[in-house]
N, C-alpha and C positions, 0 to 999 in steps of 0.2 A: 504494500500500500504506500504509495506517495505521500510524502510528509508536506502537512498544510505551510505555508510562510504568514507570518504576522502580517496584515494590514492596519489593526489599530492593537494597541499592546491593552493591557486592562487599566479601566478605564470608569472614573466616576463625574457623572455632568448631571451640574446642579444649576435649575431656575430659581429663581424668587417669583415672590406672591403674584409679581405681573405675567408671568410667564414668557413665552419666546420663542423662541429659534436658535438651536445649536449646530451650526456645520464644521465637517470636519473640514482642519486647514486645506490647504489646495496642495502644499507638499504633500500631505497624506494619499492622497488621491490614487486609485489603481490606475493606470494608462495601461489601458486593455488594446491598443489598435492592431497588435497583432494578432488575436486572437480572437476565436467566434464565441467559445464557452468557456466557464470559469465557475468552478463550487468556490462558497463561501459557506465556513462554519461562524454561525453567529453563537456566542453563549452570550448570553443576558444573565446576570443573578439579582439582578432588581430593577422593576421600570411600576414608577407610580402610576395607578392606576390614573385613567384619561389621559396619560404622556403617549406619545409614541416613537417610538424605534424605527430610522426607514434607509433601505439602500437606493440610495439615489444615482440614476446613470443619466449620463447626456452625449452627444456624437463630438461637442467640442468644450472650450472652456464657457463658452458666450450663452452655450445651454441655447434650448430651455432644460433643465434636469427635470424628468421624470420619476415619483416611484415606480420601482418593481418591486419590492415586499416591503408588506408594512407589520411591524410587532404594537399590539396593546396593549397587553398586558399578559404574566405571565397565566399558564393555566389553572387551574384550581388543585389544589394538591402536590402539586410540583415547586419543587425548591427553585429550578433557573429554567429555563430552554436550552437545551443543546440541539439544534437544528444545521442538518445542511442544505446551502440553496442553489439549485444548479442555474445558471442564467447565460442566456444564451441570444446570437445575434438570429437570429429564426424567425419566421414571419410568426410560425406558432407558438414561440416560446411559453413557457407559465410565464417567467420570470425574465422581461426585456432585459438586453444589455446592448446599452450602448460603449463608443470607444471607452469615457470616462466612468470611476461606480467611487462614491463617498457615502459616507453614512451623516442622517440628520436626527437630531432627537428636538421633541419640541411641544410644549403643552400652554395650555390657554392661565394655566395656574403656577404654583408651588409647586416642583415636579425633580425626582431624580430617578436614574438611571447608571448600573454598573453593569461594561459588559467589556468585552475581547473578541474581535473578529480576526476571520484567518484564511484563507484561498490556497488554493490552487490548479493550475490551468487544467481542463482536460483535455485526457488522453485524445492523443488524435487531433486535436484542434492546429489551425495553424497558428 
């Protein structure tokens, strides 16, 4: 099995009462252009409920960024999420990808989230 590479190392992001928008920097940024598909292992071990968790791709820097997966919250009975997300340049894809993929966390309130994402290309992909 191929060993994932870090994209975001672990990681705690916190709002205040007004809430917001958190993007990851622009160094962070996967620059996927040579590639069609790519898994990402997201673990989440906290996202306050009404926050959410989103991989965001776009075809350049100028966007527009779209989501492909969005996290609400974690599921009932479960300590984190450990999920992987395969995303892919396909007309059918679940999960779009464009050249660029960031992650965005962001809630209307008081909101935090800790989590560690991880990639890597697949097999076969150019």
């Amino acid at each position: 099995m191929e060993a994932y590479i870090p994209f975001q190392e672990l990681v705690t992001v916190r709002l205040g009462a007004a809430g917001g928008e958190v993007l990851q920097s622009r160094e962070g940024y996967l620059d996927l252009a040579e590639h069609d598909s790519v898994f990402v292992r997201v673990e989440v071990f906290s996202l306050t409920t009404g926050a959410t968790l989103a991989l965001d791709t776009a075809v350049s820097d100028d966007g527009p960024f779209v989501e492909s997966k969005v996290w609400t919250q974690i599921p009932s009975g479960a300590n984190a999420i450990d999920e992987v997300v395969h995303l892919a340049t396909y007309d059918d894809a679940d999960f779009p990808l464009g050249r660029l993929l960031r992650w965005k966390f962001e809630a209307s309130g008081a909101a935090t989230a800790t989590f560690r994402l991880s990639y890597r290309v697949a097999k076969g992909a150019a």
